[in-house]
MARTIFI-252613 format. One record per residue (C-alpha): residue number from 1; residue in three letters; x, y, z. Coordinates in Angstrom, 2 decimals, m for minus. Layout:
<tinus>
TINU num residuo      px      py      pz
TINU NUM     ALA       X       Y       Z
...
</tinus>
This chain:
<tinus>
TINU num residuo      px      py      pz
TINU   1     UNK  m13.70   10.76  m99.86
TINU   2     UNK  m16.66   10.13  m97.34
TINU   3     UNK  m14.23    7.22  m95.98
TINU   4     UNK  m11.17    9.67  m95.73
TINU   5     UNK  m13.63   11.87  m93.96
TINU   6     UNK  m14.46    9.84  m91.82
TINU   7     UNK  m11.57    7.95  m90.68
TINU   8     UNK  m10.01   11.62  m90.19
TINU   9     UNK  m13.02   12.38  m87.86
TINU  10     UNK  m12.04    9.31  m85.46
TINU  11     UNK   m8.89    9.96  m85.00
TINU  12     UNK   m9.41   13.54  m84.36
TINU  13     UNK  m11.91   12.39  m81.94
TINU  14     UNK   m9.95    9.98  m80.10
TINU  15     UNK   m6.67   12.73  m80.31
TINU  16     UNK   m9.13   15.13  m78.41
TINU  17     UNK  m10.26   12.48  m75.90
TINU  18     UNK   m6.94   11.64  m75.12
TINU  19     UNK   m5.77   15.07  m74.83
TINU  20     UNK   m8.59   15.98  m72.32
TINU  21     UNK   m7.93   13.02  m70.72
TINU  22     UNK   m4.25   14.21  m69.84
TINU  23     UNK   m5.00   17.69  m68.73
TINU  24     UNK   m8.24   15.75  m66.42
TINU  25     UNK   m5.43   13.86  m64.96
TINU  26     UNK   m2.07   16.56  m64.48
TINU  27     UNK   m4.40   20.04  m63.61
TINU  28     UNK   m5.20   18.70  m60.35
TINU  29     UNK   m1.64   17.41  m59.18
TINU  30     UNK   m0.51   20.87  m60.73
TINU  31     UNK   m2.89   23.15  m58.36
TINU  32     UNK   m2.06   21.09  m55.88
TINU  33     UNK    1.55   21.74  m56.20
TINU  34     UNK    0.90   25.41  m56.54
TINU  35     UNK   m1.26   25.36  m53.31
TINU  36     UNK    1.45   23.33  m51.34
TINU  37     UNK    3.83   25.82  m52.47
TINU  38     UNK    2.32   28.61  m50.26
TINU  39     UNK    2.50   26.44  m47.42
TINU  40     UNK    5.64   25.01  m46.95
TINU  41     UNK    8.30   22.73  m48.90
TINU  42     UNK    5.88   20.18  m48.42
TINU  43     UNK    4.38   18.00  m51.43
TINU  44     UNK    0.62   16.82  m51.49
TINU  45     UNK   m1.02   14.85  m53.10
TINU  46     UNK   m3.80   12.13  m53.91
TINU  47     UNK   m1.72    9.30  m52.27
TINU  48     UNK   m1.16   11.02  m48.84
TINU  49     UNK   m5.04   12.29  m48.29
TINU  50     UNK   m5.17    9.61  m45.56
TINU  51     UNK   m2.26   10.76  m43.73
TINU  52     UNK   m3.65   14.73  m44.31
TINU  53     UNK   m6.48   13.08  m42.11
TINU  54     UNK   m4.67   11.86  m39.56
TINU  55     UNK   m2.84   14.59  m39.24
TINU  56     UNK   m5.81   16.51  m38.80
TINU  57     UNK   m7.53   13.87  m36.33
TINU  58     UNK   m4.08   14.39  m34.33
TINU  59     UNK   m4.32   18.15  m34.19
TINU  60     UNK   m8.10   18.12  m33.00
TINU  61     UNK   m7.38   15.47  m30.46
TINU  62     UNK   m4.56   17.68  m28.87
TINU  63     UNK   m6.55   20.57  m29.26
TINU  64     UNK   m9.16   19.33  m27.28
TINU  65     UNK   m7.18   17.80  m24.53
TINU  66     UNK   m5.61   21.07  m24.35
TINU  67     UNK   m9.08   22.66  m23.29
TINU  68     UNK  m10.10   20.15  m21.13
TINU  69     UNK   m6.83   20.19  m18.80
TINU  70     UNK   m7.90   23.74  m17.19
TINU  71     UNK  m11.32   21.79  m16.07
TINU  72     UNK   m9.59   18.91  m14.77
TINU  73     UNK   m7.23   20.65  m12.60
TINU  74     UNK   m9.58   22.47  m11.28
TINU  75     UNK  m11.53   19.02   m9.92
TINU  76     UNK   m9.71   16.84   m8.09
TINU  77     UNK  m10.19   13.69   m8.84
TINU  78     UNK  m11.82   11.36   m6.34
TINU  79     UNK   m9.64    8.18   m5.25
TINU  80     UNK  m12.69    6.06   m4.84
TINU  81     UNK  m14.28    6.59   m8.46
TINU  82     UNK  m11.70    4.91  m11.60
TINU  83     UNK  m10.86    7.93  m13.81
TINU  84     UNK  m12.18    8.52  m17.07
TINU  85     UNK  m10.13    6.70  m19.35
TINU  86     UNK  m10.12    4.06  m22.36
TINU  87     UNK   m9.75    1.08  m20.46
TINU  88     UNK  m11.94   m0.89  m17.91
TINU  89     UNK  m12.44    0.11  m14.70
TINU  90     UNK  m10.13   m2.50  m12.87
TINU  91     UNK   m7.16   m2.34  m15.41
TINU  92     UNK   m4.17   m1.34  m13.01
TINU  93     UNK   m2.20    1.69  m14.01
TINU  94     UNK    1.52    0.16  m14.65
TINU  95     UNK    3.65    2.86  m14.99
TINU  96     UNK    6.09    3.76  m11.93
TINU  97     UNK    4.95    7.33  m11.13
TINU  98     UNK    1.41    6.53  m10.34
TINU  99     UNK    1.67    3.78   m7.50
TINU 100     UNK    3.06    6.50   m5.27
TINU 101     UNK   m0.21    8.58   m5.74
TINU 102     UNK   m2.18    5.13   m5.53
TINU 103     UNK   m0.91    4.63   m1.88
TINU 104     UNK   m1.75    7.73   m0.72
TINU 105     UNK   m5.50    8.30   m2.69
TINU 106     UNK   m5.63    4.73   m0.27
TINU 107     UNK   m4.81    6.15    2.40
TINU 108     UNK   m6.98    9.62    2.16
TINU 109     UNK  m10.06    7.15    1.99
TINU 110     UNK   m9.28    4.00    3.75
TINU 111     UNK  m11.38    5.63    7.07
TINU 112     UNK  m14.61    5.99    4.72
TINU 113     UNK  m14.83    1.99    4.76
TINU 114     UNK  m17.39    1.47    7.63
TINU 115     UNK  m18.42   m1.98    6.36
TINU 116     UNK  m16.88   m5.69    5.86
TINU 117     UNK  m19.50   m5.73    2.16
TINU 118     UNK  m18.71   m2.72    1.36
TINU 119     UNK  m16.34   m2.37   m2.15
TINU 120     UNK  m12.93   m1.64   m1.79
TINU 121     UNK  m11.78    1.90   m3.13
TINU 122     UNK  m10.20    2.16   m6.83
TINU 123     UNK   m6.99    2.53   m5.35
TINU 124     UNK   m6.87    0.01   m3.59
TINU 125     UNK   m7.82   m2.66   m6.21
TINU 126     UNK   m5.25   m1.27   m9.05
TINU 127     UNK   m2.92   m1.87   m6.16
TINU 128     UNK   m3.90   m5.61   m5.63
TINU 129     UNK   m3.85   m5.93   m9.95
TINU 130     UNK    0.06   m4.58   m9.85
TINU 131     UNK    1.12   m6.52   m7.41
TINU 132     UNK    0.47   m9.92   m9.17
TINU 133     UNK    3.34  m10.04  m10.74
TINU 134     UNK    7.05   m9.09   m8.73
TINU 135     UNK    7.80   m6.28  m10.47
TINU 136     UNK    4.63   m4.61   m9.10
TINU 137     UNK    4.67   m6.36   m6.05
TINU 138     UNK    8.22   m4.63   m5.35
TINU 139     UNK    6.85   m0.96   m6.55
TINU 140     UNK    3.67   m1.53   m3.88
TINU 141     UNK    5.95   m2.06   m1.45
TINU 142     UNK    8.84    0.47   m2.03
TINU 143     UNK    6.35    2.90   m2.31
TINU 144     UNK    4.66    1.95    0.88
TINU 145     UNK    8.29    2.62    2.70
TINU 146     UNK    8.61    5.95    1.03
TINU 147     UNK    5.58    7.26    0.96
TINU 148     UNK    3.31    6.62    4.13
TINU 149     UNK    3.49   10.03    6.32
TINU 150     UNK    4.88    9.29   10.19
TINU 151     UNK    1.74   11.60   11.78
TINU 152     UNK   m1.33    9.54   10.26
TINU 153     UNK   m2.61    6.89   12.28
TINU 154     UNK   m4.29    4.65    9.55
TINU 155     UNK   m0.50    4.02    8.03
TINU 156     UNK    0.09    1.01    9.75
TINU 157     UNK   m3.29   m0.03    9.06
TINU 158     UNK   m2.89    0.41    5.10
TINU 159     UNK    0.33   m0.92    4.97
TINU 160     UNK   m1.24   m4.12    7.07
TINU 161     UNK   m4.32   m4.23    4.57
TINU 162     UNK   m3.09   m3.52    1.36
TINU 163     UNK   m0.03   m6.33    2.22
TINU 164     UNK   m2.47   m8.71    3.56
TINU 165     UNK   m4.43   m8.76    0.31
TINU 166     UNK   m1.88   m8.73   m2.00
TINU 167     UNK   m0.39  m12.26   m3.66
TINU 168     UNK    2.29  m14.06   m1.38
TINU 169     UNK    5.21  m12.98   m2.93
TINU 170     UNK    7.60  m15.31   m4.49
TINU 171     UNK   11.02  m16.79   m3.20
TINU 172     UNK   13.20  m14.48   m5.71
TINU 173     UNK   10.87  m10.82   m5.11
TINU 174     UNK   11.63  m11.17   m1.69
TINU 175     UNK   15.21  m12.22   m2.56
TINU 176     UNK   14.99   m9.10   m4.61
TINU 177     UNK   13.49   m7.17   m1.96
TINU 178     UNK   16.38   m7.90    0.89
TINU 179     UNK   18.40   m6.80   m2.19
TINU 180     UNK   16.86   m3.54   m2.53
TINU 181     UNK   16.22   m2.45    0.68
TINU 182     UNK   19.81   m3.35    1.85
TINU 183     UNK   18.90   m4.08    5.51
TINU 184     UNK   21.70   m3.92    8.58
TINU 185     UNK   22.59   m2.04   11.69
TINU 186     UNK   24.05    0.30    9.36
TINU 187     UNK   21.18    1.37    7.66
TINU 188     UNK   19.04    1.58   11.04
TINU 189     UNK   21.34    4.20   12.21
TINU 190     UNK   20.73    5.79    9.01
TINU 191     UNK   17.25    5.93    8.87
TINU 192     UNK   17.46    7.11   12.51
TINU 193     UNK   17.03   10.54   10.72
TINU 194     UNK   14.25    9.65    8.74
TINU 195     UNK   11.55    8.16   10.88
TINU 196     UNK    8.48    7.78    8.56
TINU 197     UNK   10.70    5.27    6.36
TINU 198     UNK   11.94    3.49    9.26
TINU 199     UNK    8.67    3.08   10.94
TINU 200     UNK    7.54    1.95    7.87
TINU 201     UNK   10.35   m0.11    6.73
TINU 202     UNK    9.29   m2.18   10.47
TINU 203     UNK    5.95   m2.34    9.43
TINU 204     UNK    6.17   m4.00    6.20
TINU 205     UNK    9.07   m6.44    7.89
TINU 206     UNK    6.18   m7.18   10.74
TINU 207     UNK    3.54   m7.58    7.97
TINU 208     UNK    5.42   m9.97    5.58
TINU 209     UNK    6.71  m11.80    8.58
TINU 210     UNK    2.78  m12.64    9.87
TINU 211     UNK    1.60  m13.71    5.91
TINU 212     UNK    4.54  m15.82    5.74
TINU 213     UNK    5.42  m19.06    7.70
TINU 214     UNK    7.86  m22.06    7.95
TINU 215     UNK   10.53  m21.82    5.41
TINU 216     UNK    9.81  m18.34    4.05
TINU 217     UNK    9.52  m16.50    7.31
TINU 218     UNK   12.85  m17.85    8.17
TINU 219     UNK   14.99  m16.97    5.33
TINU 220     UNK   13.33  m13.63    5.43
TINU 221     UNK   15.09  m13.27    8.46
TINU 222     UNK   18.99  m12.49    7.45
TINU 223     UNK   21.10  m11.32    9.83
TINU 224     UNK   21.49   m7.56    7.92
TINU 225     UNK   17.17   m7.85    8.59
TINU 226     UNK   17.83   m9.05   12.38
TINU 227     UNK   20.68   m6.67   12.52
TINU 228     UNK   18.13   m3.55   11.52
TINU 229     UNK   15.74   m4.67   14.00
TINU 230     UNK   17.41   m5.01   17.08
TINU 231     UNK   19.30   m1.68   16.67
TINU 232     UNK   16.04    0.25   16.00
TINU 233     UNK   15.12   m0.71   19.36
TINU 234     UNK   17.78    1.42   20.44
TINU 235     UNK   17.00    4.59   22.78
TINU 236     UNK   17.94    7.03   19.52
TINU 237     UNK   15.17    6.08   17.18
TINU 238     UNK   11.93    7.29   17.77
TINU 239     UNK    9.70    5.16   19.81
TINU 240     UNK    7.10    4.62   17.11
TINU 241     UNK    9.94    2.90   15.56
TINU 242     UNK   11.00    0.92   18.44
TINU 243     UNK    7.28   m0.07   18.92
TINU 244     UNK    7.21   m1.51   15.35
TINU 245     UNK   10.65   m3.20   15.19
TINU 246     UNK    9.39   m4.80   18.46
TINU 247     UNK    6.39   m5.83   16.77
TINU 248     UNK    7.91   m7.32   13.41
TINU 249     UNK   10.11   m9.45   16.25
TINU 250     UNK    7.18  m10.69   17.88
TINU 251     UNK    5.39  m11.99   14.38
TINU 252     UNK    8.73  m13.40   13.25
TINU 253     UNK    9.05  m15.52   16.46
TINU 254     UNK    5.82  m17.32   15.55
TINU 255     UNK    8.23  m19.49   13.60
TINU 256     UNK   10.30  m21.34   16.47
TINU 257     UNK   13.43  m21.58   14.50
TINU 258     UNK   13.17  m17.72   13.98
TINU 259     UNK   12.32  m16.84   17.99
TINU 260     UNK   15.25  m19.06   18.73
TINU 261     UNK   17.31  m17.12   16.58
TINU 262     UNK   15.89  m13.89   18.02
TINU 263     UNK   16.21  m14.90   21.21
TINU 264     UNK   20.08  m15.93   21.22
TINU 265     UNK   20.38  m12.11   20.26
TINU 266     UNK   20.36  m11.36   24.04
TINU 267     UNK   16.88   m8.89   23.11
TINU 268     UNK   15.82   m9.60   26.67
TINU 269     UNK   18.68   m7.24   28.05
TINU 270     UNK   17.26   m4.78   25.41
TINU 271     UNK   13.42   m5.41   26.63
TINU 272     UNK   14.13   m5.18   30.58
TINU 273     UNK   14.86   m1.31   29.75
TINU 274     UNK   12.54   m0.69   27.86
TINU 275     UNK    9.90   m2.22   30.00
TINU 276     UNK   10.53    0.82   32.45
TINU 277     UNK    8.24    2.70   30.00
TINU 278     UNK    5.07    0.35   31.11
TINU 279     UNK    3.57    3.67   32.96
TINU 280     UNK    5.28    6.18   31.57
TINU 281     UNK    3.34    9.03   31.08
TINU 282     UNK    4.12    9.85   26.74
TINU 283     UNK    1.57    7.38   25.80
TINU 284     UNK    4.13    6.44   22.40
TINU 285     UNK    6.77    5.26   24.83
TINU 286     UNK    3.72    3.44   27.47
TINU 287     UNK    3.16    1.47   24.12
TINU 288     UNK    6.52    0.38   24.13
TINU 289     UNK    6.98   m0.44   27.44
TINU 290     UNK    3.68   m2.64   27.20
TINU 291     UNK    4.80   m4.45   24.36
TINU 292     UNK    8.53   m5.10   25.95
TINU 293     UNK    6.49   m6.58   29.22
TINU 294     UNK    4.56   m8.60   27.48
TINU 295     UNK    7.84  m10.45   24.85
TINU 296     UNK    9.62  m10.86   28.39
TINU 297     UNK    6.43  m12.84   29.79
TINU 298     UNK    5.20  m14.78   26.87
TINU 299     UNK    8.23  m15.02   24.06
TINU 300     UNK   11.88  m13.75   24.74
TINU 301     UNK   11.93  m15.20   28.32
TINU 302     UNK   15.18  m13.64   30.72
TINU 303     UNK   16.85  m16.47   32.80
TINU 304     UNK   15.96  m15.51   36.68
TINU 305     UNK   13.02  m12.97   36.10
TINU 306     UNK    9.82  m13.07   37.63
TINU 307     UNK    6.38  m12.96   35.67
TINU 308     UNK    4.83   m9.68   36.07
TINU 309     UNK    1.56  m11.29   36.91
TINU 310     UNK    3.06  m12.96   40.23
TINU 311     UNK    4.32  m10.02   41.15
TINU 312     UNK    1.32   m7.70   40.23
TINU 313     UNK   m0.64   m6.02   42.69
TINU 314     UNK   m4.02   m6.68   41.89
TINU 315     UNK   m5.60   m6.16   45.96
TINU 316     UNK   m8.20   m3.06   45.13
TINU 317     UNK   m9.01   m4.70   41.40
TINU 318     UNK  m12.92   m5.85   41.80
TINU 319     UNK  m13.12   m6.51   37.55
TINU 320     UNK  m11.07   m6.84   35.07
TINU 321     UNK  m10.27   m8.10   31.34
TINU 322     UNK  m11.07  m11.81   31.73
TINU 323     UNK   m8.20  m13.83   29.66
TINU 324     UNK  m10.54  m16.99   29.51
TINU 325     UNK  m13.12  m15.32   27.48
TINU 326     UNK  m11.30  m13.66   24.75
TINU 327     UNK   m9.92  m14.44   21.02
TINU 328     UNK   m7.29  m16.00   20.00
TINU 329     UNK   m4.69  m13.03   19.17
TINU 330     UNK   m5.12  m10.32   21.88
TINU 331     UNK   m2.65   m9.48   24.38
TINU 332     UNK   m4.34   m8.56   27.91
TINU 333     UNK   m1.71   m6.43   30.96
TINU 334     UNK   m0.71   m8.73   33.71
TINU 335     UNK   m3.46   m6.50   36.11
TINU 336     UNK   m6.31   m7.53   34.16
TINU 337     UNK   m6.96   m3.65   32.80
TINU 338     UNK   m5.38   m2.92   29.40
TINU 339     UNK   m5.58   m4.67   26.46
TINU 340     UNK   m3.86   m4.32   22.86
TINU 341     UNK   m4.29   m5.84   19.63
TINU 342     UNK   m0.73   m6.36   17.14
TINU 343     UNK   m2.63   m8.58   14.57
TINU 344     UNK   m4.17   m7.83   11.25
TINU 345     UNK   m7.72   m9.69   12.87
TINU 346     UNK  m10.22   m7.54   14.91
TINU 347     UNK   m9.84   m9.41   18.74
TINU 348     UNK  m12.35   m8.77   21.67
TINU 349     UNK  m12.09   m9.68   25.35
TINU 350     UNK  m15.20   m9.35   27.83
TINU 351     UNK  m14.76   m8.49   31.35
TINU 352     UNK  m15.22  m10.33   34.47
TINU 353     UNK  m17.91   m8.26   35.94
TINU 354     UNK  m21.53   m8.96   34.75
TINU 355     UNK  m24.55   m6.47   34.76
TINU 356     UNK  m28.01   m7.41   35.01
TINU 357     UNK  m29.73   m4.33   36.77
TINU 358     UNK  m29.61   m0.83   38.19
TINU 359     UNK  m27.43    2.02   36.48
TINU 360     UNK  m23.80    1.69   35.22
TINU 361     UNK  m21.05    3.18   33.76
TINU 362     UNK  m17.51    2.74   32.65
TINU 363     UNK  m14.32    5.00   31.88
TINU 364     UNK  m11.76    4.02   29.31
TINU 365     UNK   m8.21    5.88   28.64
TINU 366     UNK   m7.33    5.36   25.03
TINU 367     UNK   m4.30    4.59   24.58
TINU 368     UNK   m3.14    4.53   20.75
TINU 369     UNK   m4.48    5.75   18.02
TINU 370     UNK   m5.71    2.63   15.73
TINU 371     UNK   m9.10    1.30   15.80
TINU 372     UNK  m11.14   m0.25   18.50
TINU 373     UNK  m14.27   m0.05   19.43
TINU 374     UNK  m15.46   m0.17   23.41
TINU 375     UNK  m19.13   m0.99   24.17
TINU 376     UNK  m21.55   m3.14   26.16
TINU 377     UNK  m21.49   m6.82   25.23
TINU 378     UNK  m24.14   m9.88   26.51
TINU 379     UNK  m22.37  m12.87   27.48
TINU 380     UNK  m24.22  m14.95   24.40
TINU 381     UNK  m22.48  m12.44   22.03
TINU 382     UNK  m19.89  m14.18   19.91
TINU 383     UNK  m16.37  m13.32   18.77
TINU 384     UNK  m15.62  m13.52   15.47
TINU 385     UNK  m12.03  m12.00   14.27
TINU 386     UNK  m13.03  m11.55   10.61
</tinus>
């Protein structure tokens, strides 16, 4: 009997065990059910806890980027500071709606940079970081074209610097960029209407032509690209565009293959017209009448004219701009007075006249509207175009 007894009290045991085992085990999923139940048709369980999480995490995330977005709009954000974000300071923002606002956050601070140590905006580096490769390269400078206002006198200047810093581009992105752009006399009477792009469209033609030489320079120069230039030096675009197309002629005639090409184009009929604007009194159009003079005397040469400066009237001049004491890339008037500078270098002349006691002064019309700067000078001073 006492084994009966007990062998029934193990088994009861272990039936009571088990049974509380089972109910420690289904309860849970079964108030869990009943809970889900209120919620939605939606089933959870032990399994999907870490997903519950996440969903969670998710929700908070949005939550709070939904609170912040008030407080950022209400800050601008400053182009020369990186943005807050998860990344490191210098990783370049790829995607295609941002190099637009890159350009011009350049732009709004490229006058704040008063010094040759000083480090280059945010901007301006994620700029430099896309355009290592051709894809970014190509947005850089389709966005340039598009983007750069007509009234703002630094746009030359950023398209110059931010082209001049960027990689050389390869043989098929700027096969890919004659593609794009689509280049003839055609299209110049086009963007006749639109002057920003086709001042800047020159600009970036005069910029790659200068970083590029020999070979490259010359198959840049198609004859849809040759085509474009010499009929935006017509008398309907606007003379900020004939002053750049004129430009992007000069710097691809530093390659003598391409100024013999440009030169066969009869361009010196062109210039002799346009050189009636030397001292005319819209200081856009004087621009383009300097430049003009100065192609007819020094590059695109017209059989049976006479040099300005032997015909120049130079009787009540007592000083002037002296052309042996000057750097290599700046372009001095045939009378010895006025001076311009078409390269990406800073260039300084001295003038004939030296001081060494009593009082003086000097007056100075300014011209355009780039940088310069006009001061006194000793003669042990040197030039350096960096």
């Amino acid at each position: 009997m006492i084994v009966v007894a007990l062998v029934v009290f193990y088994a009861s045991r272990s039936l009571f065990q088990g049974l509380l085992l089972t109910l420690e085990h289904h309860v849970p999923c079964l108030l869990g059910a009943l809970g889900a139940s209120n919620m939605g048709n939606s089933c959870v369980c032990r399994d999907d806890s870490g997903a519950e999480d996440n969903v969670e995490s998710r929700s908070r995330q949005t939550e709070n980027s939904r609170a912040h977005i008030p407080e950022a709009r209400s800050h601008p954000r400053d182009p020369v500071r990186p943005p807050r974000r998860g990344r490191g300071p210098h990783e370049p923002r790829r995607k295609k709606q941002n190099v637009d606002g890159l350009v011009l956050d350049t732009l709004a601070v490229i006058r704040t940079l008063v010094d040759n140590d000083q480090e280059p905006p945010y901007s301006m580096i994620t700029l430099h970081e896309m355009a290592e490769t051709d894809e970014g390269w190509l947005e850089v400078v389709q966005s340039l074209i598009r983007v750069i206002p007509l009234e703002d006198p630094l746009g030359p200047a950023v398209i110059t610097l931010l082209l001049d810093e960027c990689p050389l581009p390869t043989k098929d992105a700027l096969q890919k960029l004659t593609e794009i752009l689509n280049l003839s006399g055609a299209a110049a009477c086009q963007d006749a209407c639109h002057p920003a792009k086709h001042r800047n469209t020159t600009a970036v033609l005069g910029c790659l032509a200068e970083k590029l030489a020999g070979p490259a320079s010359i198959g840049l120069l198609s004859p849809g690209i040759l085509e474009y230039l010499l009929h935006s030096l017509n008398f309907q675009s606007h003379p900020t565009v004939m002053l750049f197309a004129l430009i992007a002629l000069e710097k691809f005639a530093q390659t003598s293959e391409n100024k013999m090409t440009v030169s066969e184009s009869c361009i010196s009929d062109q210039l002799i017209l346009l050189e009636k604007w030397t001292d005319n009194p819209d200081y856009l159009k004087r621009q383009v009448g300097f430049c003009a003079q100065w192609s007819l005397d020094n590059l695109f040469l017209k059989e049976g004219r006479q040099f300005t400066y032997e015909k120049v009237d130079l009787t009540n001049i007592r000083a002037m701009l002296n052309s042996n004491d000057v750097s290599e890339y700046l372009k001095i008037s045939p009378h010895g007075l006025e001076a311009r500078c078409d390269a990406s270098s800073f260039e300084s002349v001295r003038c004939t006249f030296c001081v060494d006691s009593g009082v003086w002064y000097y007056e100075v019309t300014v011209i355009t509207s780039g940088v310069m700067q006009i001061g006194w000078a000793t003669k042990d001073s040197k030039f350096l175009n960096h």
